[in-house]
Each structure stands twice: as structure tokens, then as C-alpha cells.
HTML snippet that shows the backbone in 3Dmol.js (N, CA, C, O; Angstrom):
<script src="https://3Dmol.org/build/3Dmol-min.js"></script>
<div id="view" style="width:600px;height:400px;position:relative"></div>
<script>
const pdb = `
ATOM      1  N   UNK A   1      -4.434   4.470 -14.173  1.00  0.00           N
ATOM      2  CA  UNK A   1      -4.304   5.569 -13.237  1.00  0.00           C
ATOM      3  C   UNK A   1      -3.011   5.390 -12.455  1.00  0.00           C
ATOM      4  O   UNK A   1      -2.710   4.209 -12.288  1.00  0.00           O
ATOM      5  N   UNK A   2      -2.115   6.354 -11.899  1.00  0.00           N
ATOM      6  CA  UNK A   2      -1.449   6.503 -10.985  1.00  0.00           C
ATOM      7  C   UNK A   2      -1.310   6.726  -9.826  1.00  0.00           C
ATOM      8  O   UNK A   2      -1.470   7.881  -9.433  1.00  0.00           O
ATOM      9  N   UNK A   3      -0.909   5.513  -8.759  1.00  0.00           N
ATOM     10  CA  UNK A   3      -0.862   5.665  -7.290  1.00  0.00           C
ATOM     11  C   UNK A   3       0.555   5.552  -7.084  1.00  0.00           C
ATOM     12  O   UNK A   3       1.516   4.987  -7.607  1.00  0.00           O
ATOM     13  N   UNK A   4       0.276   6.410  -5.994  1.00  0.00           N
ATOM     14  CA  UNK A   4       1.802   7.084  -4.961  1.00  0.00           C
ATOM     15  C   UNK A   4       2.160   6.053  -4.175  1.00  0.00           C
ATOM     16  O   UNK A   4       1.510   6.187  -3.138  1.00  0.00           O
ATOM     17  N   UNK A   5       3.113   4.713  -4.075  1.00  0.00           N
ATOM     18  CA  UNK A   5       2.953   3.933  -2.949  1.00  0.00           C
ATOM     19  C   UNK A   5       4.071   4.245  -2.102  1.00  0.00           C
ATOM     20  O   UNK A   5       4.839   5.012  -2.682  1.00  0.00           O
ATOM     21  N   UNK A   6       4.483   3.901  -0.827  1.00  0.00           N
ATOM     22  CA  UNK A   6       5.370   4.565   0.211  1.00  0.00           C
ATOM     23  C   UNK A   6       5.200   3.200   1.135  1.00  0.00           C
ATOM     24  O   UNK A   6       4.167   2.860   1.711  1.00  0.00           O
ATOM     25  N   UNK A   7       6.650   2.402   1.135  1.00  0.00           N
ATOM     26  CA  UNK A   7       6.556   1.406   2.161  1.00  0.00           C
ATOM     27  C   UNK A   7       7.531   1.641   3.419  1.00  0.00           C
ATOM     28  O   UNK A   7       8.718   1.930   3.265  1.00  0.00           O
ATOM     29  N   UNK A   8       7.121   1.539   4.267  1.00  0.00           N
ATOM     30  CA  UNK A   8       7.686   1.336   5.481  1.00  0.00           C
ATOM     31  C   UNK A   8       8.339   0.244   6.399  1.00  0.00           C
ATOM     32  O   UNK A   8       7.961  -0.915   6.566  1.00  0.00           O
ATOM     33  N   UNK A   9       9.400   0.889   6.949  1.00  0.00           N
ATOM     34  CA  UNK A   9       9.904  -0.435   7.907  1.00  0.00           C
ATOM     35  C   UNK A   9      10.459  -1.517   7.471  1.00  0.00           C
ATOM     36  O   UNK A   9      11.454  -1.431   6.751  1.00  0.00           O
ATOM     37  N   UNK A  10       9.749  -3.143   7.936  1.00  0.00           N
ATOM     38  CA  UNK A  10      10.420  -3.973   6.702  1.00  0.00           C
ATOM     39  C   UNK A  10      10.111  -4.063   6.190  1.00  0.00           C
ATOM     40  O   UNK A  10      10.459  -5.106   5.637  1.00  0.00           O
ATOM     41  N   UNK A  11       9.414  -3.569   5.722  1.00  0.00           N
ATOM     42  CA  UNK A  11       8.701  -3.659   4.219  1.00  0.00           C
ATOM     43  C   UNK A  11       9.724  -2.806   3.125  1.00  0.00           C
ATOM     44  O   UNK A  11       9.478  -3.153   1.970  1.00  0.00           O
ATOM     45  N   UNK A  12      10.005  -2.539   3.149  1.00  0.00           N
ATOM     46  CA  UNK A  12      11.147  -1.665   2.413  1.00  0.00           C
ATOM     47  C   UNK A  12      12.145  -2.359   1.809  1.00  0.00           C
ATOM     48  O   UNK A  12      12.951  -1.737   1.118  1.00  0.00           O
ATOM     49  N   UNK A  13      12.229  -3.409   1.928  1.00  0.00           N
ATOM     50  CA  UNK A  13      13.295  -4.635   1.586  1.00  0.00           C
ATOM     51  C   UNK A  13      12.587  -5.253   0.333  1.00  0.00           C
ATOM     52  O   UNK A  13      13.178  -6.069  -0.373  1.00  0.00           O
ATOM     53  N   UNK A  14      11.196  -4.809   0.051  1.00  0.00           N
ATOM     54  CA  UNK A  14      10.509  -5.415  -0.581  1.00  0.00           C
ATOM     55  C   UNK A  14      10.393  -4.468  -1.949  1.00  0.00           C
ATOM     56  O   UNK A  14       9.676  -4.853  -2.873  1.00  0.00           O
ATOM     57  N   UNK A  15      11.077  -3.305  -2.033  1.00  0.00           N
ATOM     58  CA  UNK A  15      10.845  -2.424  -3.129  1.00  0.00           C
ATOM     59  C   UNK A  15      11.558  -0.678  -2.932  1.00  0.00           C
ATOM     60  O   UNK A  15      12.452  -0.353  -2.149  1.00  0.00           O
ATOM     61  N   UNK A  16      11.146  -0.181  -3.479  1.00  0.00           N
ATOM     62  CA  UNK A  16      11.607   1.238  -3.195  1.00  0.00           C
ATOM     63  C   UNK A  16      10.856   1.843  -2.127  1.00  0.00           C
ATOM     64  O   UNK A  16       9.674   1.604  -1.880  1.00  0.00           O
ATOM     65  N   UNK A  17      11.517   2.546  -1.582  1.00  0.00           N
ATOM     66  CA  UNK A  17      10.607   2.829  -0.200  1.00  0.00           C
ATOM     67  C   UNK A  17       9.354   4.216  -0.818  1.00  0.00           C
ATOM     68  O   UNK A  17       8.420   4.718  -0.192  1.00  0.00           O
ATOM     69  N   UNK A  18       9.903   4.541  -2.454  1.00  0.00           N
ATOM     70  CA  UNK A  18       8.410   5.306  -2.681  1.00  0.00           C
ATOM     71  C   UNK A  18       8.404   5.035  -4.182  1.00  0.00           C
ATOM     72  O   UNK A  18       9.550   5.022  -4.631  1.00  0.00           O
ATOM     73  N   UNK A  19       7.444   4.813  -5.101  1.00  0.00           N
ATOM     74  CA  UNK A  19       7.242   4.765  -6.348  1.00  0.00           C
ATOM     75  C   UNK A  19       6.155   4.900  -6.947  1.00  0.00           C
ATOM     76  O   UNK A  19       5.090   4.539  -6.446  1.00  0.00           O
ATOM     77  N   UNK A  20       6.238   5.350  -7.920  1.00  0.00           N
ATOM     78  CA  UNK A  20       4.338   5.777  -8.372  1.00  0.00           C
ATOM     79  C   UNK A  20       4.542   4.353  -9.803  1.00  0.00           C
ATOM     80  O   UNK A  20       5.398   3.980 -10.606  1.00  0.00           O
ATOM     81  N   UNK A  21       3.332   4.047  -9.442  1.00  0.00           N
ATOM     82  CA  UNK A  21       2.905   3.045 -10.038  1.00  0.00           C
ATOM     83  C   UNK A  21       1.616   3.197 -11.128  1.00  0.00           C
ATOM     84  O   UNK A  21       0.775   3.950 -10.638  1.00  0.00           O
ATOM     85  N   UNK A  22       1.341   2.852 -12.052  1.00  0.00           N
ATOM     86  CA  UNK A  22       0.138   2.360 -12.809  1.00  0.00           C
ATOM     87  C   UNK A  22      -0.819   1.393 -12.207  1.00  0.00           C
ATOM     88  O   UNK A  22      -0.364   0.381 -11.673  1.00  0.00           O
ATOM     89  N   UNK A  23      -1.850   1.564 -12.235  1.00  0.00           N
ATOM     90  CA  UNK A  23      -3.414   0.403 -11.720  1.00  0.00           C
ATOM     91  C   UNK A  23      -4.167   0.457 -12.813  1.00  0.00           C
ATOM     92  O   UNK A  23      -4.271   1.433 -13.556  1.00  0.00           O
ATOM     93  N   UNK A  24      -4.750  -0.678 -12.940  1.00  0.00           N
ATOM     94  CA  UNK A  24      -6.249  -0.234 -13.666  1.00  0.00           C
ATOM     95  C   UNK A  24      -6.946   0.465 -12.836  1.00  0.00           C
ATOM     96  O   UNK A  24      -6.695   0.485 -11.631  1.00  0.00           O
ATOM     97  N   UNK A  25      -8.489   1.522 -13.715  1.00  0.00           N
ATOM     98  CA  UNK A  25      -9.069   2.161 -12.701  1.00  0.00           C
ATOM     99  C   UNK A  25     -10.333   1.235 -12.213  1.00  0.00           C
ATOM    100  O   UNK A  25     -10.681   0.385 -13.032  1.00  0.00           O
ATOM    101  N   UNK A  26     -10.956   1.284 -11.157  1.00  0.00           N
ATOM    102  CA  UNK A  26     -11.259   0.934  -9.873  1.00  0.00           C
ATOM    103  C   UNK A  26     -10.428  -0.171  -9.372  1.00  0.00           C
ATOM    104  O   UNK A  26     -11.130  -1.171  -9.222  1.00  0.00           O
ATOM    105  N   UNK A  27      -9.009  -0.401  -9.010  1.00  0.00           N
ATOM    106  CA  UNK A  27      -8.147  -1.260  -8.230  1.00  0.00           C
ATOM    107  C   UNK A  27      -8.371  -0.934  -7.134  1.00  0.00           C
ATOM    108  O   UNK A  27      -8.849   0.183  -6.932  1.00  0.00           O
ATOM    109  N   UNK A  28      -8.111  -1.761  -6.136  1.00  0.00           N
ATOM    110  CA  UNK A  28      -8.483  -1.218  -4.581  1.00  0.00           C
ATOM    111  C   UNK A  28      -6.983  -1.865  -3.981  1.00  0.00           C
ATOM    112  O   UNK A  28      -6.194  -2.500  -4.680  1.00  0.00           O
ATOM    113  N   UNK A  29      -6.821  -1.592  -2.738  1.00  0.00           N
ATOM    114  CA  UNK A  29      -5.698  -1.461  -2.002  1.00  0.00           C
ATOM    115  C   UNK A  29      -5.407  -3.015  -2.318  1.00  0.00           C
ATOM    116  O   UNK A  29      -4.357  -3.162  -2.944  1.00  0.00           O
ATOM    117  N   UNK A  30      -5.910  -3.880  -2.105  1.00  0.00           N
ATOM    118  CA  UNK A  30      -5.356  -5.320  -1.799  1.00  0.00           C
ATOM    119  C   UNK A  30      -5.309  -5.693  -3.142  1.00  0.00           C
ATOM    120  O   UNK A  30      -4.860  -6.839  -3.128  1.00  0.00           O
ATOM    121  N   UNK A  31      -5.513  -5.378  -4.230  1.00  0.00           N
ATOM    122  CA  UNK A  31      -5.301  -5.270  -5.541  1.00  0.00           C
ATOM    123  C   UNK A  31      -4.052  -4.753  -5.738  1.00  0.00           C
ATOM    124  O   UNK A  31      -3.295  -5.619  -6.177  1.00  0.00           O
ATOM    125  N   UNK A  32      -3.472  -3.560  -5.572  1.00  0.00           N
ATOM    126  CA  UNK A  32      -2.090  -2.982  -5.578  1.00  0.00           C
ATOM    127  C   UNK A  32      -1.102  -3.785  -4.797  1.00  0.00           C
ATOM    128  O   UNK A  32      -0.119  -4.116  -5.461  1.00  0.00           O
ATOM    129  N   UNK A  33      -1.116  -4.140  -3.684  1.00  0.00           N
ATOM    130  CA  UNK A  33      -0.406  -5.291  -2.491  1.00  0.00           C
ATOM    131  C   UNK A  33      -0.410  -6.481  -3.490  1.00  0.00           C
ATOM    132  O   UNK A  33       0.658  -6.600  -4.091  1.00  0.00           O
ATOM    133  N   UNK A  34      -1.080  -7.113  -3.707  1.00  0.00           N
ATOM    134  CA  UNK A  34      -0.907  -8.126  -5.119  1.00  0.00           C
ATOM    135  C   UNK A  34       0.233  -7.674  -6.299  1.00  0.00           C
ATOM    136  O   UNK A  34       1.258  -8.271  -6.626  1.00  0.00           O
ATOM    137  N   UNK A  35      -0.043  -7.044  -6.555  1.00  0.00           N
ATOM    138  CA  UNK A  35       0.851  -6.587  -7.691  1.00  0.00           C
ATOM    139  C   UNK A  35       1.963  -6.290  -7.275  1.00  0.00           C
ATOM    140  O   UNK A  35       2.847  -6.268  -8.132  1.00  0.00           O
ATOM    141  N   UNK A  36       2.332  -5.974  -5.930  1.00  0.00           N
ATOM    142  CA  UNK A  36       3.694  -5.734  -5.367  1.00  0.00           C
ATOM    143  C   UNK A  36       4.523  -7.060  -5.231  1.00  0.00           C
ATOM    144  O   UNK A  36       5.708  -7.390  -5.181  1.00  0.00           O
ATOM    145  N   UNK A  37       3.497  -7.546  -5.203  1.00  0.00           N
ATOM    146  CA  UNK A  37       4.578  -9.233  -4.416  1.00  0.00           C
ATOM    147  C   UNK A  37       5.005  -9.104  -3.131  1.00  0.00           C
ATOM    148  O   UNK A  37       5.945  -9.816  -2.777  1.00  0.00           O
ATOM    149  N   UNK A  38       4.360  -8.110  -2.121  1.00  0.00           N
ATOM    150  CA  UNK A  38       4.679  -8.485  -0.668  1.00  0.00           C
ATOM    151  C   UNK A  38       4.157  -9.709  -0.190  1.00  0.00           C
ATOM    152  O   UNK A  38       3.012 -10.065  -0.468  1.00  0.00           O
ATOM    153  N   UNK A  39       4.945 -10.393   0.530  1.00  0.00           N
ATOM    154  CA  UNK A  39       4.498 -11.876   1.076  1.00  0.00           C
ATOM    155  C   UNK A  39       2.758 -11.414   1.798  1.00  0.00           C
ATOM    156  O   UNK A  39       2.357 -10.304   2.145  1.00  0.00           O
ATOM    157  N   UNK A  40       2.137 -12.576   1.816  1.00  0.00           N
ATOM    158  CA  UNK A  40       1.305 -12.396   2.232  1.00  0.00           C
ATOM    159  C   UNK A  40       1.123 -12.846   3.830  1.00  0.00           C
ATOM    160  O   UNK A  40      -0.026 -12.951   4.259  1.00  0.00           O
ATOM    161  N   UNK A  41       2.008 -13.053   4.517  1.00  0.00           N
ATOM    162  CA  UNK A  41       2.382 -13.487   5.897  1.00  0.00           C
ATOM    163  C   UNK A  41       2.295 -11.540   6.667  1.00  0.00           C
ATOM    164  O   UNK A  41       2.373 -11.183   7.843  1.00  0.00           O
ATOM    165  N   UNK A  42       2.178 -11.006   5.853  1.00  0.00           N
ATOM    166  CA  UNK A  42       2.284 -10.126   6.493  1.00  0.00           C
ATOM    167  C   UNK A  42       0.716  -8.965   6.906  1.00  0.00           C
ATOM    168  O   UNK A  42      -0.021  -8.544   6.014  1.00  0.00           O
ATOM    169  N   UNK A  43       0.568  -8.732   8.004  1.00  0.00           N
ATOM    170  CA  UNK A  43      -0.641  -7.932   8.401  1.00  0.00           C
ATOM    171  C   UNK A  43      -0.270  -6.553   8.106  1.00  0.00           C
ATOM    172  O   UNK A  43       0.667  -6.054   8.729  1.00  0.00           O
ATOM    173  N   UNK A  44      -0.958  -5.819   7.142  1.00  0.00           N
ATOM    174  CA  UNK A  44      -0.296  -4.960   6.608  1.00  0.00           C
ATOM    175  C   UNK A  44      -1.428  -3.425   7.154  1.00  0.00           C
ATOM    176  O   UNK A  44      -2.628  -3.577   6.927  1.00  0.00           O
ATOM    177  N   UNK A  45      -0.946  -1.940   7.892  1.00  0.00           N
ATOM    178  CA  UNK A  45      -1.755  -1.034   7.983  1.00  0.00           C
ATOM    179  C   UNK A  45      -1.729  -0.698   6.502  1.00  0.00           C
ATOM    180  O   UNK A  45      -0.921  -1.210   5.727  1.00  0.00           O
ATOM    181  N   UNK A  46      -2.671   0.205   6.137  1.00  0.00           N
ATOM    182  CA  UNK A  46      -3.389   0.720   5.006  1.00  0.00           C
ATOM    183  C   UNK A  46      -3.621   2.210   5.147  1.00  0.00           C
ATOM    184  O   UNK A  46      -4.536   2.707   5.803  1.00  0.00           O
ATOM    185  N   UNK A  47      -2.643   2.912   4.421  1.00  0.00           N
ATOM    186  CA  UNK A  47      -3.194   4.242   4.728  1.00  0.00           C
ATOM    187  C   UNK A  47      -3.299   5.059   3.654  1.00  0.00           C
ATOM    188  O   UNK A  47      -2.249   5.598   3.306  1.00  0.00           O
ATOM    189  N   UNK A  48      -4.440   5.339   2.928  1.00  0.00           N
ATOM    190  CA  UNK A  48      -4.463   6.136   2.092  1.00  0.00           C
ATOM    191  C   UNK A  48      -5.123   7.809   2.073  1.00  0.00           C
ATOM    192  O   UNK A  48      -6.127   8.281   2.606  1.00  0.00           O
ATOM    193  N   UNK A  49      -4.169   8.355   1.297  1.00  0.00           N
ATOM    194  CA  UNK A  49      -4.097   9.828   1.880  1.00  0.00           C
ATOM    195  C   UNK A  49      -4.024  10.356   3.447  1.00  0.00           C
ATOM    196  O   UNK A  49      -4.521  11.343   3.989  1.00  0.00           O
ATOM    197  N   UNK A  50      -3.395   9.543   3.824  1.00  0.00           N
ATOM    198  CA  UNK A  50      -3.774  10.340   5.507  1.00  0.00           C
ATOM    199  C   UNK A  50      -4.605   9.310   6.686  1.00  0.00           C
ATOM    200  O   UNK A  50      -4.517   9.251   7.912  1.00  0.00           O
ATOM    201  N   UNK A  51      -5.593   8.408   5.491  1.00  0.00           N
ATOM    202  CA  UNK A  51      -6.504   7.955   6.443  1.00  0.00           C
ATOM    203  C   UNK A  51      -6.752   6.167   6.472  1.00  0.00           C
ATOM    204  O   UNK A  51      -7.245   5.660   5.465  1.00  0.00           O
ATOM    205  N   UNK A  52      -6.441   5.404   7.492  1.00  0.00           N
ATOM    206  CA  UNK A  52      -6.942   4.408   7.470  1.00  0.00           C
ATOM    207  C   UNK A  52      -8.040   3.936   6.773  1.00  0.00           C
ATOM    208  O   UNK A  52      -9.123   4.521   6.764  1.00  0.00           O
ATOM    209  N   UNK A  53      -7.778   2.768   6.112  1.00  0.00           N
ATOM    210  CA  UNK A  53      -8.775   2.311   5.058  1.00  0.00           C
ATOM    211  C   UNK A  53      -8.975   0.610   5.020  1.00  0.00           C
ATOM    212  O   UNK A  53      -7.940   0.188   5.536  1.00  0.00           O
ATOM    213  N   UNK A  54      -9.787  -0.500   4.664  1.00  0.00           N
ATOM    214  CA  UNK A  54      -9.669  -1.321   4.553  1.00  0.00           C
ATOM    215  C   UNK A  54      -9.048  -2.086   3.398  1.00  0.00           C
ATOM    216  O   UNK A  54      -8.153  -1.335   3.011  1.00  0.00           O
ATOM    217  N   UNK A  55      -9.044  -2.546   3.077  1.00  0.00           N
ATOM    218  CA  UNK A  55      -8.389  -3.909   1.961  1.00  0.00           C
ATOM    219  C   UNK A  55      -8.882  -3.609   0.668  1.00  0.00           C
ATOM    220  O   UNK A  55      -8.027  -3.340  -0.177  1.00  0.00           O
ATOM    221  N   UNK A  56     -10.511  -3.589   0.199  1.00  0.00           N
ATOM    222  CA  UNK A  56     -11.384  -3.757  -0.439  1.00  0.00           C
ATOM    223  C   UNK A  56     -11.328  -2.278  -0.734  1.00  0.00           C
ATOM    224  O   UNK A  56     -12.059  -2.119  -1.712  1.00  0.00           O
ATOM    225  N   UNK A  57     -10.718  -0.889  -0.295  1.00  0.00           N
ATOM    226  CA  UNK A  57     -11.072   0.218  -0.803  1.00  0.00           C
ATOM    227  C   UNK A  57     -10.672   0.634  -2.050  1.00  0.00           C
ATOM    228  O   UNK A  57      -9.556   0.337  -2.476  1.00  0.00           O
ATOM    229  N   UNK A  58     -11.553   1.369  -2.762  1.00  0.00           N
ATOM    230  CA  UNK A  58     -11.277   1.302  -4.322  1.00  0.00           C
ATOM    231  C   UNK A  58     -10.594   2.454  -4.334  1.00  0.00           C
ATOM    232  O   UNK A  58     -11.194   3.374  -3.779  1.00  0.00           O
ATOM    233  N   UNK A  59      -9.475   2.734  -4.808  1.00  0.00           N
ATOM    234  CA  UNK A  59      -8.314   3.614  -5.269  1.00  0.00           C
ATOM    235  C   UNK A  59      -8.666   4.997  -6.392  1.00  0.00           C
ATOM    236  O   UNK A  59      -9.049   4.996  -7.562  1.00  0.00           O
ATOM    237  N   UNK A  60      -8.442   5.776  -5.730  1.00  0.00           N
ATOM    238  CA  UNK A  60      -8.614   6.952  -6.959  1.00  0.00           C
ATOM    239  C   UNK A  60      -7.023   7.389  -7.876  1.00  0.00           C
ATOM    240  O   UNK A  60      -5.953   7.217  -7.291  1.00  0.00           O
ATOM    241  N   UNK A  61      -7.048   7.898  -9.194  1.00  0.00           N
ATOM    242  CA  UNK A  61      -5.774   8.584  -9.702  1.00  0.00           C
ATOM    243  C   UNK A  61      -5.126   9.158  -8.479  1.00  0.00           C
ATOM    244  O   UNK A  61      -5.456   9.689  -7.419  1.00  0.00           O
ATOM    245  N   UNK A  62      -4.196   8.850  -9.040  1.00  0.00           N
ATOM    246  CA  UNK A  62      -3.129  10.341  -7.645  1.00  0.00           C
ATOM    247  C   UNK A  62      -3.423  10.314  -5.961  1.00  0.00           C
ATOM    248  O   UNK A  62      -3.163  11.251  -5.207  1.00  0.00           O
ATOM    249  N   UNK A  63      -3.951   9.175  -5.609  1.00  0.00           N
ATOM    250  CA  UNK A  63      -4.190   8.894  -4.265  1.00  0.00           C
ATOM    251  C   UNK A  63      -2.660   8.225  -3.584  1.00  0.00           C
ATOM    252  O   UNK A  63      -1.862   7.568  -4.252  1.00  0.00           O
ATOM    253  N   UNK A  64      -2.521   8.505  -2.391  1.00  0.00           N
ATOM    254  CA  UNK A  64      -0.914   8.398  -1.984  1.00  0.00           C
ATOM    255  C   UNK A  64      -1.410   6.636  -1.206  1.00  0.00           C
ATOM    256  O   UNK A  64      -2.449   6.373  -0.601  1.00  0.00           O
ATOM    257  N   UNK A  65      -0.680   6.057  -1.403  1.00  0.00           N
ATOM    258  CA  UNK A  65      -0.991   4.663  -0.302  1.00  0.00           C
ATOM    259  C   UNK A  65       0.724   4.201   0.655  1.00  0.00           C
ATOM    260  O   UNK A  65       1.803   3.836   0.188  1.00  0.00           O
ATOM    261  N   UNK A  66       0.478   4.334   1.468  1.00  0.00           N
ATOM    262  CA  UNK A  66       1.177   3.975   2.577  1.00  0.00           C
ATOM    263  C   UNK A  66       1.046   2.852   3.511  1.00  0.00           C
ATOM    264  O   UNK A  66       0.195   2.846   4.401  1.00  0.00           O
ATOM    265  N   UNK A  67       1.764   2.040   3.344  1.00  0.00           N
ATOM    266  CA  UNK A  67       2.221   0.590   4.082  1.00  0.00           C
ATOM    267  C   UNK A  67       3.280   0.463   5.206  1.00  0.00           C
ATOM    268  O   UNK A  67       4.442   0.821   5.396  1.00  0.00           O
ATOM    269  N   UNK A  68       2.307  -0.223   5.861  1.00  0.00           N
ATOM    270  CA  UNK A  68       3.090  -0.259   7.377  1.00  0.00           C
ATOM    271  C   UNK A  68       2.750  -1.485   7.998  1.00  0.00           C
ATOM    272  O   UNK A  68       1.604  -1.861   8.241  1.00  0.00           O
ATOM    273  N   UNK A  69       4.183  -2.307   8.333  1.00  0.00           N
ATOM    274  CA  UNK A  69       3.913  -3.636   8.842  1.00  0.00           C
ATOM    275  C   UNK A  69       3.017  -3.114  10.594  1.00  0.00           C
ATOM    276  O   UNK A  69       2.614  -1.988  10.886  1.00  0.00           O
ATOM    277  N   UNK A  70       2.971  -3.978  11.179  1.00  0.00           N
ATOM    278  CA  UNK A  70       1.952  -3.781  12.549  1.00  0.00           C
ATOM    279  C   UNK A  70       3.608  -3.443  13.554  1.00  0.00           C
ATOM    280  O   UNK A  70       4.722  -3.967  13.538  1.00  0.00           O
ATOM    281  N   UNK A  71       3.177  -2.668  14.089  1.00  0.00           N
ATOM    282  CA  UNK A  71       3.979  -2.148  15.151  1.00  0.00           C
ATOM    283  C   UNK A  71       3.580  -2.008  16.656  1.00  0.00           C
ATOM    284  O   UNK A  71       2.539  -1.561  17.136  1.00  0.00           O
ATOM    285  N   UNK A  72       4.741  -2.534  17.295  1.00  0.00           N
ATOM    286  CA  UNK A  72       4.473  -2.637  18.452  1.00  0.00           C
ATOM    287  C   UNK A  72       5.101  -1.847  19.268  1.00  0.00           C
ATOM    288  O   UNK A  72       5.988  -1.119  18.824  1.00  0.00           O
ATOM    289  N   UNK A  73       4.711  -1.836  20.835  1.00  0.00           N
ATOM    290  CA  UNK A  73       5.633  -0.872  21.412  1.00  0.00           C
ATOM    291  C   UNK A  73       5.239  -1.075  22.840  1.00  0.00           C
ATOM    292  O   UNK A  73       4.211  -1.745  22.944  1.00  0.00           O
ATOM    293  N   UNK A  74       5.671  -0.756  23.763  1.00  0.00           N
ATOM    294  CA  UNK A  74       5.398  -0.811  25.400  1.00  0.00           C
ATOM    295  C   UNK A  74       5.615   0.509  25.762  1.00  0.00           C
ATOM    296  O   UNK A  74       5.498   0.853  26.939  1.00  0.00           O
TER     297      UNK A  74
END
`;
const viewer = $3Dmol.createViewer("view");
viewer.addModel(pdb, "pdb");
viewer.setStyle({}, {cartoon: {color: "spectrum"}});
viewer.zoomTo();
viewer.render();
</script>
């Protein structure tokens, strides 16, 4: 199946900031993050389609996933 991935910030140093990728089907988010080779030092948001998700969520075809290191701000 094909997912939409979209990295952000510094993470972007780590790949194209958008690329559609191949998964097997039921891969879940921390399954795809594996396959990227982002360090794992990093606390990563999870957003698929729009909506916060955990680690363990299982991925559909054509679902968009968006990565975002933790951001701070005052």
C-alpha cells in the first residue's frame, strides 16, 4: 500500500520533506518511522490525516502521515 509521508522541521534533514512510500498492509506508524531511519532520540508528533494518533496505529492505503519533532514555544 501507499502512504503520503511529510516531515517537518528537523526532521527534514532526514529525507524529502514529502514522499509517498510503499508499506506492507497493516504497517502502523512506528513501523513506517523504522523504515525511515529517523534516529530514534527523537520524540516524534504523529499525525495522520489531520489527526493525532499513537505509535501502534495501523495505517490505511493513501493515508497522509505527518512528522513533527516536539515544539516548543513561550
Amino acid at each position: 500500500m501507499k502512504i503520503k509521508v511529510k516531515l517537518f522541521a528537523t526532521l527534514r534533514k532526514f529525507g524529502p520533506d514529502e514522499q509517498v512510500i510503499d508499506v506492507p498492509e497493516n504497517s502502523s506508524i512506528d513501523d513506517v518511522i523504522n523504515s525511515l531511519d529517523l534516529p530514534r532520540k527523537f520524540a516524534l508528533l504523529r499525525i495522520v490525516n489531520g489527526e493525532h494518533r499513537p505509535p501502534s496505529y495501523p495505517l490505511k492505503d493513501g493515508d497522509e502521515l505527518a512528522l513533527f519533532p516536539p515544539i516548543a514555544g513561550g
